[in-house]
C-alpha positions in Angstrom: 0.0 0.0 0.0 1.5 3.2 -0.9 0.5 6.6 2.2 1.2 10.0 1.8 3.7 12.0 3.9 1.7 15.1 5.3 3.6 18.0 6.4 3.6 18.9 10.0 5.1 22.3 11.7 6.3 20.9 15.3 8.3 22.6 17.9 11.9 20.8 17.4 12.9 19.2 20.8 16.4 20.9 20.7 15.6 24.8 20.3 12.2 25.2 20.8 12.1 26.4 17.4 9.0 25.8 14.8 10.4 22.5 12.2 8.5 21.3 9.3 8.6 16.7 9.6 6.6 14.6 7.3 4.4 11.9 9.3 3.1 9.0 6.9 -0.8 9.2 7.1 -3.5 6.5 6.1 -7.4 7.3 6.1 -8.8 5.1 8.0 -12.6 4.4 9.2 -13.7 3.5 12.8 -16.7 1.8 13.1 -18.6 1.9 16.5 -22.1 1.0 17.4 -23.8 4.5 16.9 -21.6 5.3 13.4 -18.8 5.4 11.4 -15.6 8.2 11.7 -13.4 8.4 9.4 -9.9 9.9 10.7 -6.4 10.0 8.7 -4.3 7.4 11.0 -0.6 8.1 11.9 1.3 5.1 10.1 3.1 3.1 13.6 5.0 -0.2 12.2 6.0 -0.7 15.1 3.5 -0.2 17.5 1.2 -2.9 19.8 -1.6 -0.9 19.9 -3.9 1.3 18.2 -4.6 4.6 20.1 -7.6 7.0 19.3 -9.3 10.0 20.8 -11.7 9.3 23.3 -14.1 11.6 21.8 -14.4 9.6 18.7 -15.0 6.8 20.8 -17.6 8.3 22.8 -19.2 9.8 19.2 -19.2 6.2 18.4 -21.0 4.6 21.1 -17.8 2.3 22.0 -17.7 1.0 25.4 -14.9 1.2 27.3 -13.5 0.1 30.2 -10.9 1.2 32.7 -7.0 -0.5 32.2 -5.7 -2.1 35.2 -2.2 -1.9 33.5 0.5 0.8 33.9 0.0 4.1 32.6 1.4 5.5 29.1 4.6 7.3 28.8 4.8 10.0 26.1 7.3 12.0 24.5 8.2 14.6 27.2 6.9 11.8 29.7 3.6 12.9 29.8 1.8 10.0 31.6 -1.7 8.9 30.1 -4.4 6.6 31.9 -5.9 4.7 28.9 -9.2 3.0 28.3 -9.8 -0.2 26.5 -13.0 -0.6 24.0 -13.7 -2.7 20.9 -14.0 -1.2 17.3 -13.4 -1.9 14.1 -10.9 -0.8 11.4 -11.0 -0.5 7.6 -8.3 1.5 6.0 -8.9 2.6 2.8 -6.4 3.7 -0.5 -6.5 6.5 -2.0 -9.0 5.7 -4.4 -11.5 5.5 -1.5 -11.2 2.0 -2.0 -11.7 -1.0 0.6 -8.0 -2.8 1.4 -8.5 -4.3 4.8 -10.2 -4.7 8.0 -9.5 -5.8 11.6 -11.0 -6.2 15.2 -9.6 -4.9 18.0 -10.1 -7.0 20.8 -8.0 -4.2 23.2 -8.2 -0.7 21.0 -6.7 2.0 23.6 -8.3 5.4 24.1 -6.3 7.9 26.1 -7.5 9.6 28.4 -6.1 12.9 29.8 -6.1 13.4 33.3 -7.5 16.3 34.6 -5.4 19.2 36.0 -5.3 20.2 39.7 -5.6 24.0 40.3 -3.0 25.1 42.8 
C-alpha cells in the first residue's frame, strides 16, 4: 500500500524552534455502534496498539473500560491513563477503496487526566 507524507510544523525538541517533519498518514474508518468516523491514522509499524481520541469513541458509542495496566509514557513523559474498548478498522487507498479490516479486541483510548488548580 502506498500513504502520503503530510507536512507537520512541530516545535523541534532541541531549540524550541517551529520545524517542518513529514508523518506517513492513512485514512482510515472507525466503526462503532452508533456510526462510522473516518480519521487520517498516523502510520506506527512498530506499534502494539492502536490509540484513538476518546471523543471519537464516545461519538461512536464504544464502550470502554478502565485499564488495570500501567499508565502511558509520552514523549516529554507525559503520563496517560488509557481505556480499553472494541472497534473496528477499515483502511482505505487512496481511491476510497476498501483494502482491509480488523478487530480490536483491546483498541486503547487515552485519556487525559484532569489538572489540579494550585
Amino acid at each position: 500500500m502506498k500513504f502520503l507524507y503530510c507536512a507537520a510544523v512541530v516545535l523541534t525538541p532541541e531549540t524550541g524552534e517551529p520545524g517542518l517533519i513529514l508523518r506517513p498518514e492513512i485514512p482510515v474508518r472507525i466503526i462503532g455502534p452508533k456510526g462510522v468516523g473516518r480519521i487520517s491514522a498516523l502510520v506506527d509499524t512498530g506499534a502494539d496498539n492502536t490509540i484513538l481520541p476518546k471523543r471519537l469513541a464516545d461519538d461512536l458509542g464504544i464502550s470502554l473500560t478502565t485499564g488495570t495496566g500501567p499508565t502511558l509514557t509520552a514523549f516529554g513523559g507525559q503520563k496517560l491513563s488509557v481505556l480499553f474498548g472494541d472497534a473496528v478498522m477499515e483502511v482505505e487507498d487512496e481511491a476510497k477503496k476498501y483494502v482491509g479490516r480488523r478487530e480490536f479486541n483491546s483498541s486503547i483510548f487515552p485519556r487525559r487526566k484532569k489538572r489540579l488548580q494550585s
